[in-house]
N, CA and C of each residue as an Amber inpcrd file, in Angstrom:
protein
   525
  96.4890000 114.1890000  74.6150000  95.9200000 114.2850000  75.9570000
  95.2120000 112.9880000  76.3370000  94.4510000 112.4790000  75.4060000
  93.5840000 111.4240000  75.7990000  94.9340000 110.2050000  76.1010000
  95.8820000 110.0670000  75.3290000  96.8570000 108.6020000  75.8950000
  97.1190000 108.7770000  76.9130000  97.5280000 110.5750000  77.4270000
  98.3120000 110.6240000  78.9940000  97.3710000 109.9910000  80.4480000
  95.6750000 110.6450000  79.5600000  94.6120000 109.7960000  80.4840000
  94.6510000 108.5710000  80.4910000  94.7720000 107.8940000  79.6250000
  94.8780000 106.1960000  79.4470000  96.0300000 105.5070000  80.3150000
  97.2850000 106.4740000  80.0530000  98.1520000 106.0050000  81.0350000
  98.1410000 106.0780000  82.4760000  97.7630000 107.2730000  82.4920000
  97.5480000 107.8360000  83.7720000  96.4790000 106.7030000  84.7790000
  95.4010000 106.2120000  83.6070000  94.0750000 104.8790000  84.3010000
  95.3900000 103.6870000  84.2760000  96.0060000 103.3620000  83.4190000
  96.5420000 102.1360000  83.5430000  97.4880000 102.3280000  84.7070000
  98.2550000 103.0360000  85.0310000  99.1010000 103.4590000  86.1030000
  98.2630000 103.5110000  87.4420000  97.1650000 103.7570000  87.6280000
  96.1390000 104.0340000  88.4060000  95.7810000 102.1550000  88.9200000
  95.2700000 101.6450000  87.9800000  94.9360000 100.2710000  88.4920000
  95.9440000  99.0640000  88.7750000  97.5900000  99.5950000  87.7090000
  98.1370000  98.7130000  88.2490000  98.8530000  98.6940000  89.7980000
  98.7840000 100.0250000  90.1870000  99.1480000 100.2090000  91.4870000
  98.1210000  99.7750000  92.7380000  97.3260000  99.9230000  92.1250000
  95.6550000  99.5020000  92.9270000  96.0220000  98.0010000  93.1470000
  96.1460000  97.2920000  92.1000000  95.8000000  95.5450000  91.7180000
  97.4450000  95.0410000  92.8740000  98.4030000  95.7630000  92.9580000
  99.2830000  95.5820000  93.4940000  99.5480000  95.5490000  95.1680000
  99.0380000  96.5840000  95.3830000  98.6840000  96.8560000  96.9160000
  97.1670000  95.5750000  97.2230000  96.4160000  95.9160000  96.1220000
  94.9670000  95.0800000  97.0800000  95.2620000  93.4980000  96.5210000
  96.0460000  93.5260000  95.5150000  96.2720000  92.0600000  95.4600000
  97.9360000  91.5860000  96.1400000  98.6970000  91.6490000  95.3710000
 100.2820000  90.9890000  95.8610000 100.4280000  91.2460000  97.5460000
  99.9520000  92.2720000  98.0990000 100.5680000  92.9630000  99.4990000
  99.7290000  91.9720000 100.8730000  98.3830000  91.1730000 100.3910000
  97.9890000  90.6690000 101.1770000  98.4300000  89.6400000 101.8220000
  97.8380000  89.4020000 103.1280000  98.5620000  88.9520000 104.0870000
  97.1880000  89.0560000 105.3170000  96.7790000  87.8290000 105.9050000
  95.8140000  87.4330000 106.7370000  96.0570000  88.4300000 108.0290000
  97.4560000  88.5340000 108.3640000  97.0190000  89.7920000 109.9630000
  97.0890000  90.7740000 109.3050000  97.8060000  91.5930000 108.4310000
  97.3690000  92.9940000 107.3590000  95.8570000  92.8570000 107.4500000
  95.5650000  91.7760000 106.8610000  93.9580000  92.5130000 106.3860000
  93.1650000  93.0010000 107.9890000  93.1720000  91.7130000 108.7670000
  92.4420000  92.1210000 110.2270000  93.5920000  93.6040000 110.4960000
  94.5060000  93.9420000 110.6600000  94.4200000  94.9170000 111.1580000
  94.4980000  96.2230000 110.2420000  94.3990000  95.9160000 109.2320000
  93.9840000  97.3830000 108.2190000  92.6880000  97.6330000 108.1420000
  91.8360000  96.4110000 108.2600000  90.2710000  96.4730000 108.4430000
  89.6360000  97.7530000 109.8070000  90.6770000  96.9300000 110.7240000
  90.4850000  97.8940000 111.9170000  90.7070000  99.4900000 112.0040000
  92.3920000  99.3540000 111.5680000  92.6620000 100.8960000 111.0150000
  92.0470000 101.8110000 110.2400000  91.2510000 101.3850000 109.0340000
  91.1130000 102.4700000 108.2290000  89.8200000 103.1160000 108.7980000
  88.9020000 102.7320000 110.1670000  88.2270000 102.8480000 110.7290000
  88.6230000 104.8050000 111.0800000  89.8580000 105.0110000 111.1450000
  90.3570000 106.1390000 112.1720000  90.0040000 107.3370000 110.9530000
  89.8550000 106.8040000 109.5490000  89.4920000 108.0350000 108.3360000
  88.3760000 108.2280000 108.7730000  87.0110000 107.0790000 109.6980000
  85.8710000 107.3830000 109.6830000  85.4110000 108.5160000 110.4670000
  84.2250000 108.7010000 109.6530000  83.4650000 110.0130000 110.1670000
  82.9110000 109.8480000 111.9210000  82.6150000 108.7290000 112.1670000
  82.4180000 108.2300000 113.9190000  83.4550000 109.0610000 114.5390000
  84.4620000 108.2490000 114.1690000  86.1120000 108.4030000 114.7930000
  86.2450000 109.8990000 114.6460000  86.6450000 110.1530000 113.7070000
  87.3460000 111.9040000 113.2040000  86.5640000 113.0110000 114.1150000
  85.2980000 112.6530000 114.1710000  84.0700000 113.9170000 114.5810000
  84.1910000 113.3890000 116.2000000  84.0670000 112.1960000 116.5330000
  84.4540000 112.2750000 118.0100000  85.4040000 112.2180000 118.2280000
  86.2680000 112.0800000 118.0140000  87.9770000 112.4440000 118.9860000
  88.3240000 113.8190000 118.5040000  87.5900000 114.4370000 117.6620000
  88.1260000 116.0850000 117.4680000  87.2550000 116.8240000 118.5610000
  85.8190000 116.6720000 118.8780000  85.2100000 117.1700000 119.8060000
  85.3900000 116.6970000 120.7590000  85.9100000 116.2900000 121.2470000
  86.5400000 115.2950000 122.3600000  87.5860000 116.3930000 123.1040000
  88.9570000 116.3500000 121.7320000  89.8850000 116.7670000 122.4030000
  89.8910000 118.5260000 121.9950000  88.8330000 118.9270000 121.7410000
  88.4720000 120.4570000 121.7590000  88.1870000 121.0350000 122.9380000
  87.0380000 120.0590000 123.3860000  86.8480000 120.1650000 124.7460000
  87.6390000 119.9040000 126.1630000  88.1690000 119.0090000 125.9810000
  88.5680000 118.0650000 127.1180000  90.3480000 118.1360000 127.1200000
  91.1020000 118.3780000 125.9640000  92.5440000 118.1690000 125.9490000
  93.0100000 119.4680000 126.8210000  94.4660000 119.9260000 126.9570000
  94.8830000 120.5690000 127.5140000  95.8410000 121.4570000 125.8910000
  95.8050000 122.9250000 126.5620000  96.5780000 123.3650000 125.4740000
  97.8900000 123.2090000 125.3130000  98.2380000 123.0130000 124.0160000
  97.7110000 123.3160000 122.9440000  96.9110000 122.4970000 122.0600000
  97.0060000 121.3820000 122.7610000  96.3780000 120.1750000 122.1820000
  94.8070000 120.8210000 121.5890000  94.2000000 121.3260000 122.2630000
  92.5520000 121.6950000 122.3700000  92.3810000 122.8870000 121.3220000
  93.3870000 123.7700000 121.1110000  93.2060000 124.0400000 120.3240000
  93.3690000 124.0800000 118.2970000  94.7770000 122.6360000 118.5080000
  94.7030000 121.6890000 117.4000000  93.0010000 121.5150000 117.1190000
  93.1200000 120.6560000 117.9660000  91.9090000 119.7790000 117.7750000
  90.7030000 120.4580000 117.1520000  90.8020000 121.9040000 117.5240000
  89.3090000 122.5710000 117.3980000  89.4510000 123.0990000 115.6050000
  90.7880000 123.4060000 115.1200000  91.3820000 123.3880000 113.9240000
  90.9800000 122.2550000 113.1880000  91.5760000 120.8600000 113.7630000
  91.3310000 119.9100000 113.1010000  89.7670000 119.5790000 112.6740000
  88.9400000 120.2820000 113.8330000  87.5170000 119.7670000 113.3400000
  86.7660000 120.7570000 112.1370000  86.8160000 121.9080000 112.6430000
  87.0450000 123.2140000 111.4130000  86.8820000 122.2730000 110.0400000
  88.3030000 122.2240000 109.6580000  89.0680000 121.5060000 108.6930000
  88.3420000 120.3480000 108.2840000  88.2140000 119.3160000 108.9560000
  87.7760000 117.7910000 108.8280000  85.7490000 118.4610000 107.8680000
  85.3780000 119.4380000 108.7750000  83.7220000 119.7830000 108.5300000
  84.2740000 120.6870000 107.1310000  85.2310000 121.5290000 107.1550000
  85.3110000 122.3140000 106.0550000  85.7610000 121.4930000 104.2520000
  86.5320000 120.4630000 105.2080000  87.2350000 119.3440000 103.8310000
  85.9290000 118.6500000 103.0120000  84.8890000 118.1470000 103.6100000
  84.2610000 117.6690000 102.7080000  82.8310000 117.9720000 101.8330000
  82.6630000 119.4330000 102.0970000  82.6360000 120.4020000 101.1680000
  83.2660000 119.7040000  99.8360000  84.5390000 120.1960000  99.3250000
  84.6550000 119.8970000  97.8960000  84.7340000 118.2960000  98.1110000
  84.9820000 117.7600000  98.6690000  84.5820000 115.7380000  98.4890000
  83.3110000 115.7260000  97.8560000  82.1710000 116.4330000  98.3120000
  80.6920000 116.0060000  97.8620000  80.6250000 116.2560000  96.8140000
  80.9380000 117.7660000  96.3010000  80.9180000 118.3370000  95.4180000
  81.5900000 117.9630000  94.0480000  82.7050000 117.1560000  94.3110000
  83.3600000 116.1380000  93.3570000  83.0740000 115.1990000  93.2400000
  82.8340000 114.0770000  94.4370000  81.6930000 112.9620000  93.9550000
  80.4760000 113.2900000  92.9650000  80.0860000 114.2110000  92.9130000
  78.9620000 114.3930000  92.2980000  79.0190000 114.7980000  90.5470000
  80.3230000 115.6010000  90.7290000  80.9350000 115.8010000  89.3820000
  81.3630000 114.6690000  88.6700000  82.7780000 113.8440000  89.2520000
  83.2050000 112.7430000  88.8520000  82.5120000 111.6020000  89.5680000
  81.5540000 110.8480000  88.9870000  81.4750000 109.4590000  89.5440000
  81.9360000 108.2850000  89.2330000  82.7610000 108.1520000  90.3650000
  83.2830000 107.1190000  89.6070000  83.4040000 105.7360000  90.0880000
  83.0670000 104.7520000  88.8860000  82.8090000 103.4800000  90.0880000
  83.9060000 102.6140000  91.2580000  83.3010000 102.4190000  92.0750000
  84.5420000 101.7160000  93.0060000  85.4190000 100.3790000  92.5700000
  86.3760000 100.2300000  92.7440000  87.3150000  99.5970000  92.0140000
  86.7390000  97.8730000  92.5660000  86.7480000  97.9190000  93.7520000
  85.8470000  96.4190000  93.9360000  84.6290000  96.2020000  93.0690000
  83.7070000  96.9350000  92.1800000  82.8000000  96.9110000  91.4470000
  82.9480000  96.8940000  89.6040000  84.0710000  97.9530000  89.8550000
  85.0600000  97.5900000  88.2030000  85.8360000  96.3160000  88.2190000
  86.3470000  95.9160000  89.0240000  87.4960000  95.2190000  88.6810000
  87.5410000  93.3380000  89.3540000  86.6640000  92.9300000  88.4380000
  85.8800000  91.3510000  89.5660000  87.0960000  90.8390000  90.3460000
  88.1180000  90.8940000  90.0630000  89.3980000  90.0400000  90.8370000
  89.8280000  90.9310000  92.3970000  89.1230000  91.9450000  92.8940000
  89.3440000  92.9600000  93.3770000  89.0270000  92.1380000  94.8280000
  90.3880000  92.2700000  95.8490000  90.0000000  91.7710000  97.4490000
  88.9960000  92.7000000  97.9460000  88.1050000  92.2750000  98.6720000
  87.3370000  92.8500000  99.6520000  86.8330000  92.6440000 100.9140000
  86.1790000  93.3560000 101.4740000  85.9970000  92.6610000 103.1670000
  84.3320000  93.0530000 103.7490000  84.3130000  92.7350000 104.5650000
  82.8230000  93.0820000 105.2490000  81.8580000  94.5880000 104.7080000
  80.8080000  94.2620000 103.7380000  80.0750000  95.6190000 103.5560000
  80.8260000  96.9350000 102.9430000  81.3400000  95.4600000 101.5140000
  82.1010000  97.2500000 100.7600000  81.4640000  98.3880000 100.1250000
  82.0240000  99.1170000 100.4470000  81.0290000 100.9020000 100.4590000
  80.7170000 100.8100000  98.5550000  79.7550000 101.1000000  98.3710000
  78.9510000 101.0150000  96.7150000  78.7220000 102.4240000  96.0060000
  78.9940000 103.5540000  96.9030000  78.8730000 105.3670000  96.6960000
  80.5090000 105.3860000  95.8510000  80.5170000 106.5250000  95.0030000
  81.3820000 106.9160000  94.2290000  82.5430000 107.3040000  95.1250000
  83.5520000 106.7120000  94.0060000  84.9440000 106.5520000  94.4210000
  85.8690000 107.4850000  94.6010000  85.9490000 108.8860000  94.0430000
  86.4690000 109.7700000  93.6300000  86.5370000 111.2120000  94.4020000
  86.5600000 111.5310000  95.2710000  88.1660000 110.9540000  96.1080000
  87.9210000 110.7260000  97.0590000  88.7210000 109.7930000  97.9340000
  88.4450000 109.1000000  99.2090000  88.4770000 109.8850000 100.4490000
  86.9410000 109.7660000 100.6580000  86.7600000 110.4580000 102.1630000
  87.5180000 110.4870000 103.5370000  87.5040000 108.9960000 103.3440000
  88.4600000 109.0460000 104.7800000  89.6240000 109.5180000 104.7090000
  90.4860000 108.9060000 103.6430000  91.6500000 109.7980000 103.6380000
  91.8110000 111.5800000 103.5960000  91.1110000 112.1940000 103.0740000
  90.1020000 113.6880000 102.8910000  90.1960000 113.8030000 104.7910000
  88.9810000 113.0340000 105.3680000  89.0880000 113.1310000 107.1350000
  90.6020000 112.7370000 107.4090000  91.0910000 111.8240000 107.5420000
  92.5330000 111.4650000 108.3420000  93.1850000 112.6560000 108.1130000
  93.4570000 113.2120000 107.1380000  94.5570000 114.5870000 106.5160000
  94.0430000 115.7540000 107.1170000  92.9070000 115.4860000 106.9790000
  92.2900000 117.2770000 107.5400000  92.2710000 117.2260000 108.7910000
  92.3060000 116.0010000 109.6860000  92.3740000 116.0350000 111.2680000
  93.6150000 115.8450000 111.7040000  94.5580000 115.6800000 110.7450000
  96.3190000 115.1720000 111.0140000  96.7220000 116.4310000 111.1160000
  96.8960000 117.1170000 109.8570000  97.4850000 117.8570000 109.3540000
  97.8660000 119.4510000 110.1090000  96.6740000 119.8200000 111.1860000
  96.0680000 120.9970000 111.9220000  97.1420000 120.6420000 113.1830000
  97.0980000 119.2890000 113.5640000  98.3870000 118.6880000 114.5590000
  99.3740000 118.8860000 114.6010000 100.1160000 118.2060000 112.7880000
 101.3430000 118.0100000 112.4880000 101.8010000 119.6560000 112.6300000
 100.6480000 120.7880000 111.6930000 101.7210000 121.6110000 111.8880000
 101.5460000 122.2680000 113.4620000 100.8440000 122.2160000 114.5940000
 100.7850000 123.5090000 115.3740000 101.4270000 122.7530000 115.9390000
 101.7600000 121.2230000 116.1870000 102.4690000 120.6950000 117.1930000
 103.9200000 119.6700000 116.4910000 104.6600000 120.3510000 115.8160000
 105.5800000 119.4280000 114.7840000 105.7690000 117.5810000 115.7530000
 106.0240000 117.8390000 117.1670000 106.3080000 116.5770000 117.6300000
 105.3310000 115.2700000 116.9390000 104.6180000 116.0500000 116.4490000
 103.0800000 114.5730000 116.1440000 103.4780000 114.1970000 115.2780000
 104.4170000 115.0580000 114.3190000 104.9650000 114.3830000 112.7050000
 104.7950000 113.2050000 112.5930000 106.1500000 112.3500000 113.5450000
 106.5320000 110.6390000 112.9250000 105.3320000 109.7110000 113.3850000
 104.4040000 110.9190000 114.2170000 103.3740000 109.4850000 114.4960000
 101.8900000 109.8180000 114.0990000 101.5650000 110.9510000 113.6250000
 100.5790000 110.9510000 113.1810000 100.5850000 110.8100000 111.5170000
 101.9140000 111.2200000 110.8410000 102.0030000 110.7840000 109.3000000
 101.7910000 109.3600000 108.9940000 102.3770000 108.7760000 109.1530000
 102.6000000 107.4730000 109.2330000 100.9010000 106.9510000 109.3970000
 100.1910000 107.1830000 110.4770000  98.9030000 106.4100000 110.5160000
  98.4900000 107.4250000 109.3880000  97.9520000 108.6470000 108.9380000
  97.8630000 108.8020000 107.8240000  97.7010000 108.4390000 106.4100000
  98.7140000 108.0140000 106.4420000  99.6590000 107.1670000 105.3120000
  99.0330000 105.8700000 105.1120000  98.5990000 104.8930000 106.5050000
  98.0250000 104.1160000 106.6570000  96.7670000 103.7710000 106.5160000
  96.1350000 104.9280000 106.6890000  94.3480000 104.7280000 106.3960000
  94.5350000 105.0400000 104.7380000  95.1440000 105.7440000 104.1590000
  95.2470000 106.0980000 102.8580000  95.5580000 105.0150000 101.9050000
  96.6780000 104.1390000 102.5080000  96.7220000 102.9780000 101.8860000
  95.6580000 101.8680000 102.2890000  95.2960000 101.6830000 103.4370000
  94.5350000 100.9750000 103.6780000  93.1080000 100.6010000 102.7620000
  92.5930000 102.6150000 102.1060000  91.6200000 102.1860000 101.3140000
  91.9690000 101.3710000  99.6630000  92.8720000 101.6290000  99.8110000
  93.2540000 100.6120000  98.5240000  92.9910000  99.1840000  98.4500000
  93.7530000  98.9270000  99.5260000  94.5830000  97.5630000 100.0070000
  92.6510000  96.8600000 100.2120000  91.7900000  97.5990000 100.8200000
  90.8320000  97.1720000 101.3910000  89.4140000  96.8730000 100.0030000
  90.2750000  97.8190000  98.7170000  89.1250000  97.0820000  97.4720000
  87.9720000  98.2580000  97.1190000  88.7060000  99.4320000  97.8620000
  87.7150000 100.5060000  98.0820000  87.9790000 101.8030000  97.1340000
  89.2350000 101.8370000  97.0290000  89.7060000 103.0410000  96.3990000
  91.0040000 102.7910000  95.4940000  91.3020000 103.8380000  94.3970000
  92.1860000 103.6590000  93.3230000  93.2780000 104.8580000  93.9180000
  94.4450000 104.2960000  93.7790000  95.6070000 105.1570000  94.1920000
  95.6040000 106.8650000  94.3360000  94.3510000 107.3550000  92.8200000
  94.3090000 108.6660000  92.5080000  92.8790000 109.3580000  93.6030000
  92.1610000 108.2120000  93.4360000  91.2810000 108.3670000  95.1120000
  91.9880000 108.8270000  96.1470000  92.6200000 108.3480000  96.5680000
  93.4380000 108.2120000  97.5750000  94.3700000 109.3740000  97.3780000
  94.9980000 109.8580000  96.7860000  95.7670000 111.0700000  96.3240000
  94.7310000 112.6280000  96.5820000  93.9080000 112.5480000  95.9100000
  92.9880000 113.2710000  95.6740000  92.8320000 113.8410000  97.4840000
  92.2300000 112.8890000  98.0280000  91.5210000 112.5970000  99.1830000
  92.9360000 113.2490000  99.9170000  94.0160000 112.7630000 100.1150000
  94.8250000 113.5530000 100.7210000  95.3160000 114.7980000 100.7430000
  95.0850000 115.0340000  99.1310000  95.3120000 116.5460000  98.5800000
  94.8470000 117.2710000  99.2850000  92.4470000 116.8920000  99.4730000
  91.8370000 118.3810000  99.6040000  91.7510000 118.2890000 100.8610000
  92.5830000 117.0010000 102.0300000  92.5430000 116.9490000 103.3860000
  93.3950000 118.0920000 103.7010000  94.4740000 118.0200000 103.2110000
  95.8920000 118.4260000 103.0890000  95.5560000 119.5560000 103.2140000
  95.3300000 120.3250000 102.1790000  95.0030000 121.9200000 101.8340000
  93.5900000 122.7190000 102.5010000  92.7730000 121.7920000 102.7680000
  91.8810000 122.3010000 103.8630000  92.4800000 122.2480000 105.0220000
  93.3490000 121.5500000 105.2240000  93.8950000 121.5230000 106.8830000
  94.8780000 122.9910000 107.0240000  95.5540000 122.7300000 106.2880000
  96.6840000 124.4010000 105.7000000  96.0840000 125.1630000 106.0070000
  95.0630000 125.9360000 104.9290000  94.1780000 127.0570000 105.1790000
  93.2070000 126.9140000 106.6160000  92.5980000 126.0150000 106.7310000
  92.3560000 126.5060000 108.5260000  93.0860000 127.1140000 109.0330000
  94.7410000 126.4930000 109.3410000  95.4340000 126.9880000 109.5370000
  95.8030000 128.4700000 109.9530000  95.8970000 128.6780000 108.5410000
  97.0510000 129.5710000 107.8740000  95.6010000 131.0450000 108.2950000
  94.5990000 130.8010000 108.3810000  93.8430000 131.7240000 107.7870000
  93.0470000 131.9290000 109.3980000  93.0920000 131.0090000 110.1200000
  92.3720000 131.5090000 112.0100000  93.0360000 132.7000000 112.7540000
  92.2260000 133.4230000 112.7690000  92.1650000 134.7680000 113.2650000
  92.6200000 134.4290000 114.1740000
């Protein structure tokens, strides 16, 4: 058990060191800097109350799902930060790219991606048309925390998982 963990860390950072190192590229970084902004808690909590209120249905009532979800998802985020702490990969790993005011709170599993999934996901399914364009930015803030020096691939996994499955059960489970 303990080698599959070892592999499992080495598999973990070389995918990390790959994306935040080989993939860079001067307009990537300015505009992934910008993007991964849309996992944030600013962003997620106002454009879900936003379009709860203000969209037209069915949109409004996505949205009111998505916020549900987004407030219900990080519940187990805290609760696992607190269990697993784990240090941020810009802080383990000195060769690690980074950018303006990298976040220093435990790594394990990535919030924003956790928000992007749990506010996507309530979309993708009540409205399938959002698929090719809301996955994709998804996908993007998720990689982005990598790429950005912030998070380790399994962060990032994690973070999509309990977005993922909190977004489902809102879902699946609204009266």
């Amino acid at each position: 058990m303990r080698n599959l963990l070892v592999k499992l860390s080495e598999w973990d950072q070389r995918i990390f060191k790959w994306v935040n190192g080989r993939l860079h590229h001067r307009v990537l970084s300015v505009v992934l800097y910008y993007l991964t902004h849309l996992g944030g808690a600013t962003f997620t909590i106002t454009a879900t109350i936003l379009a709860s209120w203000l969209a037209p249905s069915p949109w409004n009532s996505a949205a009111l799902h998505s916020l549900v979800a987004l407030a219900a998802s990080h519940v187990p985020v805290a609760i696992v930060k607190k269990l697993y702490p784990r240090v941020r990969p810009h802080l383990a790993l000195p060769e690690t790219n980074t950018f303006r005011n990298p976040l220093v709170d435990h790594s394990f599993p990535s919030g924003h991606t956790t928000a992007i999934f749990s506010v996507t996901v309530p979309l993708m399914l009540m409205i399938p048309s959002t698929v090719p364009f809301l996955l994709p930015i998804a996908l993007i803030v998720g990689t982005s925390r990598m790429y950005l020096g912030l998070h380790y691939p399994s962060d990032v996994l994690a973070g999509g998982f309990i977005g993922s499955l909190t977004a489902w059960l809102t879902v699946a489970l609204w009266p």
